[in-house]
C-alpha positions in Angstrom: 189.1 -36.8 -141.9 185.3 -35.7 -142.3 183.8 -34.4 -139.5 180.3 -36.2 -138.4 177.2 -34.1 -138.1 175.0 -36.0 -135.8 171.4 -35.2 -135.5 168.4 -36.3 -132.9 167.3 -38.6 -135.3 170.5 -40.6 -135.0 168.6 -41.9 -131.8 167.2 -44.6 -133.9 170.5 -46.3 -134.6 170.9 -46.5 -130.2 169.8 -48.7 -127.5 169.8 -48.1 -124.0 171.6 -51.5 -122.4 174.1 -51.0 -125.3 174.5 -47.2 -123.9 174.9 -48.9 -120.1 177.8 -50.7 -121.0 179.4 -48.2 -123.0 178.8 -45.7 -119.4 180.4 -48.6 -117.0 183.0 -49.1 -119.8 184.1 -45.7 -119.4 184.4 -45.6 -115.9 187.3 -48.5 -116.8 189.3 -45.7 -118.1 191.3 -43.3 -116.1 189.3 -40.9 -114.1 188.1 -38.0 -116.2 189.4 -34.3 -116.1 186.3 -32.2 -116.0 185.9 -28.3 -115.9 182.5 -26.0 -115.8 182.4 -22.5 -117.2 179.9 -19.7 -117.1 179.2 -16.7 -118.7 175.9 -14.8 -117.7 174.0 -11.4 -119.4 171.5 -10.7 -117.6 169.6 -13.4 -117.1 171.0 -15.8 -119.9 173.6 -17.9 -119.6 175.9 -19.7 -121.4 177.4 -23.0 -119.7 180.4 -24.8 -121.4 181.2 -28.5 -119.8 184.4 -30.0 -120.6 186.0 -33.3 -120.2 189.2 -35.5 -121.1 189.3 -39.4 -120.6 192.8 -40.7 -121.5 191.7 -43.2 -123.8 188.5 -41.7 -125.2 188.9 -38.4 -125.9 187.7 -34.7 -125.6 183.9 -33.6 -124.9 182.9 -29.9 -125.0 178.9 -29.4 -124.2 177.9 -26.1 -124.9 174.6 -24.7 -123.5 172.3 -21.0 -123.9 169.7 -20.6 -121.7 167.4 -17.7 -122.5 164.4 -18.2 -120.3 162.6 -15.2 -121.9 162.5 -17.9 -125.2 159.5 -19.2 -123.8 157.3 -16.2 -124.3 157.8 -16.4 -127.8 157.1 -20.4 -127.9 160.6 -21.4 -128.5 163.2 -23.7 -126.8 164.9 -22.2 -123.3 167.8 -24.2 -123.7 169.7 -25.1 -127.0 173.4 -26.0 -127.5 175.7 -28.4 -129.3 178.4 -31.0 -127.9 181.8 -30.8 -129.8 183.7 -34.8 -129.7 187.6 -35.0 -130.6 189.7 -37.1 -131.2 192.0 -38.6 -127.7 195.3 -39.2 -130.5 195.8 -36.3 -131.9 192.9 -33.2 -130.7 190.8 -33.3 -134.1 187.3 -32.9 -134.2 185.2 -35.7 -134.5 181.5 -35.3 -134.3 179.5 -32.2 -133.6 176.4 -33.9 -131.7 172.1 -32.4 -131.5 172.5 -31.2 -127.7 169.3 -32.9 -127.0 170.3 -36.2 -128.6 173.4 -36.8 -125.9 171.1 -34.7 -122.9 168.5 -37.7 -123.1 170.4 -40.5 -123.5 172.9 -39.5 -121.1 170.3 -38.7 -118.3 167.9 -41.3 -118.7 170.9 -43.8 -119.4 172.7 -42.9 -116.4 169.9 -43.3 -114.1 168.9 -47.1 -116.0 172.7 -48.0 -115.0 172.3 -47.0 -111.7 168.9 -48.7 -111.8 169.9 -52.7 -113.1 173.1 -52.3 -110.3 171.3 -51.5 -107.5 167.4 -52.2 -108.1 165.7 -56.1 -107.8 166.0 -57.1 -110.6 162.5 -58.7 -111.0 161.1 -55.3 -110.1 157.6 -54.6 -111.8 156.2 -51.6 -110.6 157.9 -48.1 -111.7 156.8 -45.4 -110.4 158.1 -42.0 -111.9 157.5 -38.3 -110.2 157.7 -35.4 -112.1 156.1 -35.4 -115.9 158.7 -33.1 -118.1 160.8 -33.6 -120.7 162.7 -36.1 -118.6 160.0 -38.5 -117.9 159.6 -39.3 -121.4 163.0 -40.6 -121.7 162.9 -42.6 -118.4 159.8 -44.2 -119.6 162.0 -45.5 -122.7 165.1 -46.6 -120.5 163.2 -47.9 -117.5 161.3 -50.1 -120.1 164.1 -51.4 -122.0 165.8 -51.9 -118.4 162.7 -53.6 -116.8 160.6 -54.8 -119.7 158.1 -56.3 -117.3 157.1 -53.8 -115.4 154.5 -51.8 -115.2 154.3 -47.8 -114.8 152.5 -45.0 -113.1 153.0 -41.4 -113.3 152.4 -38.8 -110.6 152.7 -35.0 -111.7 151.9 -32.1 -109.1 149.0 -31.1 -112.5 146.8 -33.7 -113.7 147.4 -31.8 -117.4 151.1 -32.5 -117.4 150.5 -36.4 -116.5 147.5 -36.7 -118.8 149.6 -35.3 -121.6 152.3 -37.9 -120.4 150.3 -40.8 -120.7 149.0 -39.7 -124.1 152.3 -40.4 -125.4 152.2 -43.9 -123.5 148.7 -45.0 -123.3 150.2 -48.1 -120.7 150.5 -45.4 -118.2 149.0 -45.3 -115.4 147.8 -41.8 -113.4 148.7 -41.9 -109.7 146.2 -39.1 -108.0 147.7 -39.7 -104.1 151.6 -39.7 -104.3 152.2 -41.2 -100.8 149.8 -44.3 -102.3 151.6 -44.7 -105.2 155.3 -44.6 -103.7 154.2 -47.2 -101.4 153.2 -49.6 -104.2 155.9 -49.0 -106.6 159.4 -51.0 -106.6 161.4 -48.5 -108.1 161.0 -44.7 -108.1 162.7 -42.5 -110.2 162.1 -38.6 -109.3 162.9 -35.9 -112.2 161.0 -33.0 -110.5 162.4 -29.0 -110.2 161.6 -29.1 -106.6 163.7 -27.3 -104.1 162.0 -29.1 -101.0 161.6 -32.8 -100.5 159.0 -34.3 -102.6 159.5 -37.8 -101.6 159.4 -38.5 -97.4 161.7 -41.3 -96.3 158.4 -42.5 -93.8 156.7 -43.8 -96.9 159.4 -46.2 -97.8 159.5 -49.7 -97.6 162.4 -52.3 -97.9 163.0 -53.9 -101.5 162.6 -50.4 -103.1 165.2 -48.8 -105.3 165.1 -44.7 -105.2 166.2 -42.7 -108.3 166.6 -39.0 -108.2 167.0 -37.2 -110.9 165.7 -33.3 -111.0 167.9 -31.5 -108.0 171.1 -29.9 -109.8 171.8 -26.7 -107.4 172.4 -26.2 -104.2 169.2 -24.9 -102.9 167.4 -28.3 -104.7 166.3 -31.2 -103.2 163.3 -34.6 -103.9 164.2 -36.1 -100.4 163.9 -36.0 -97.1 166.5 -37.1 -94.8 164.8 -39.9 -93.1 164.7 -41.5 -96.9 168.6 -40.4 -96.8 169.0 -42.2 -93.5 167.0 -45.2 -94.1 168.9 -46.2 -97.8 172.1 -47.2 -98.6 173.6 -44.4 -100.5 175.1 -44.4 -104.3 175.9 -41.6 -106.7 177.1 -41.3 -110.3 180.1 -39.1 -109.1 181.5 -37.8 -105.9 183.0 -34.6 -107.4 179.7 -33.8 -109.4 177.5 -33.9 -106.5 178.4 -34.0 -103.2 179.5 -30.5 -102.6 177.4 -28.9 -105.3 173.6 -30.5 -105.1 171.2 -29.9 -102.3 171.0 -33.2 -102.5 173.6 -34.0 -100.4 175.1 -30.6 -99.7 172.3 -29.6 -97.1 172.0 -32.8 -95.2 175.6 -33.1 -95.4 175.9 -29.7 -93.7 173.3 -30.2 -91.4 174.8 -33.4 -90.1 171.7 -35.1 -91.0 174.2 -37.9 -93.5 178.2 -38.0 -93.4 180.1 -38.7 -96.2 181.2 -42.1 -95.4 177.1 -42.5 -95.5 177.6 -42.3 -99.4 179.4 -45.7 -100.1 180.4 -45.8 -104.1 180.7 -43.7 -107.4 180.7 -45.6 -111.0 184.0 -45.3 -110.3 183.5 -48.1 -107.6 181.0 -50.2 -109.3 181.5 -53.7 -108.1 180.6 -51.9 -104.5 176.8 -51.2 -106.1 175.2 -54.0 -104.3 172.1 -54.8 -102.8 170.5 -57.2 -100.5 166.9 -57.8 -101.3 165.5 -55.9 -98.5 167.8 -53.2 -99.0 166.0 -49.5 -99.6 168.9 -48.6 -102.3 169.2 -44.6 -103.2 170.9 -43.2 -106.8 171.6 -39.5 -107.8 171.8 -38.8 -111.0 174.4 -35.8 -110.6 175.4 -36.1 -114.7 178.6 -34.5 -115.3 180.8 -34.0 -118.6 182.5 -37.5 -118.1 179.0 -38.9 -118.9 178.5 -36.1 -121.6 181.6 -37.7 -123.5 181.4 -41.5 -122.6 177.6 -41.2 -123.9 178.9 -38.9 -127.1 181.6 -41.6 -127.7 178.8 -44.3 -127.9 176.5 -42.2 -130.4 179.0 -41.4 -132.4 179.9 -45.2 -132.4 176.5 -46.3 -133.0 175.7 -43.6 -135.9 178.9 -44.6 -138.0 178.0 -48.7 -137.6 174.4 -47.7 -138.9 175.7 -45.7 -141.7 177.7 -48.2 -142.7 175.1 -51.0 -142.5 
């Protein structure tokens, strides 16, 4: 059996409801075996995420990060993802790193988003202008194709460039303004202190946070913590590992009963319409391999087309 090369470009043959589904399709399945591994020089890395869904199959995600790459104007992080076969171990697809990075991030947050958000929401604000908010603009519009967005970024450079890319943007000068007037809020920041103060919030809003992935990272306070009802992507990818939730958690600020589901518990993402609803995005290689699976999918039906 030949073995599919799938580039960034394959992006064209996705869509982002179509990529919701296939994520709350996969958390249908039996709960995924997932394992992290790191190997360090200096101060590179190499990260390898792997995961097994009986009934879907095998996901390795590969990663380098060479910090000193951006010196010499080239990507900090490259990698691959490796997809085989659940019947019998061979290798499917080898994947663009990128490709399933974006779609699996912005795509996990949108899901998170149409459970838990109003759904006639029509102000989006998003924090934090990287990489990242590029792809939430994409999913957050196919999600909420009404609404309207604004973009605050701690440089005005970095949300100017933003909103070059979409000219609909708007540019949000006073953050505390802006998070008062927005329904949803989706946060993709590097911050390691809260960004985003739980005395700004009002009910009816929908909190997304994205950018914390260590422990010592955090976008929230924890009055926002104490005012929202609580929701995650997974309990064994976060709550013990990201800031997050680790710190409060320690601190005795939230207890764990104060986050109420995983996608593994979807019908309990509900909301009342006052309701300040919370998501974070912890990603993990279950979503790195339910996402794959849907590419890979969606690249042979366009092929075949």
């Amino acid at each position: 059996m030949s073995v599919d090369i799938i580039p960034f470009e394959a992006e064209t043959s996705l869509d982002w409801i179509a990529l919701t589904q296939a994520i709350e399709a996969g958390h249908s399945l039996p709960k995924a075996s997932i394992d992290d591994t790191f190997l360090y020089r200096d101060r590179d890395t190499l990260l390898s995420r792997s995961a097994w869904i009986d009934g879907l199959g095998v996901a390795v995600k590969s990663a380098t990060v060479f910090p000193q790459n951006r010196d010499a104007g080239q990507p900090m992080i490259n990698g691959s993802v490796s997809l085989f076969s659940d019947s019998d171990g061979s290798l499917q697809a080898y994947l663009d790193f990128h490709l399933v990075t974006k779609w699996k991030t912005a795509g996990d947050s949108l899901l998170g988003a149409l459970k838990l958000a109003r759904p006639d929401s029509k102000r989006i604000l998003i924090v934090g202008a990287g990489t990242v908010a590029r792809s939430l603009r994409q999913a957050y519009g196919a999600g909420f194709p009404q609404a309207r967005f604004t973009i605050w970024n701690r440089t005005a450079a970095g949300a100017e460039a933003l909103q070059a890319d979409f000219p609909d943007i708007a540019i949000a000068t006073d953050l505390q303004q802006a998070v008062a007037e927005a329904d949803i809020i989706t946060c993709a920041t590097m911050s390691t202190e809260p960004v985003l103060k739980g005395a700004w919030l009002r009910p009816g809003q929908h909190i997304d946070l994205i950018g914390a992935y260590r422990p010592d990272m955090r976008e929230t306070d924890d009055e926002a913590l104490q005012k929202a009802r609580i929701f995650t992507d997974s309990f064994d990818t976060t709550l013990d590992h990201i800031g997050e939730f680790k710190r409060p958690l320690a601190s005795g600020a939230i207890q764990r009963s104060d986050v109420l589901a995983d996608y593994y518990d979807l019908p309990k993402f509900t909301r009342q319409s006052n309701d300040i609803t919370l998501f974070k995005n912890g990603g993990g290689a279950h979503l790195d391999l339910m996402v794959s699976s849907y590419i890979l999918e969606a690249w042979r039906k366009g092929r075949a087309i």
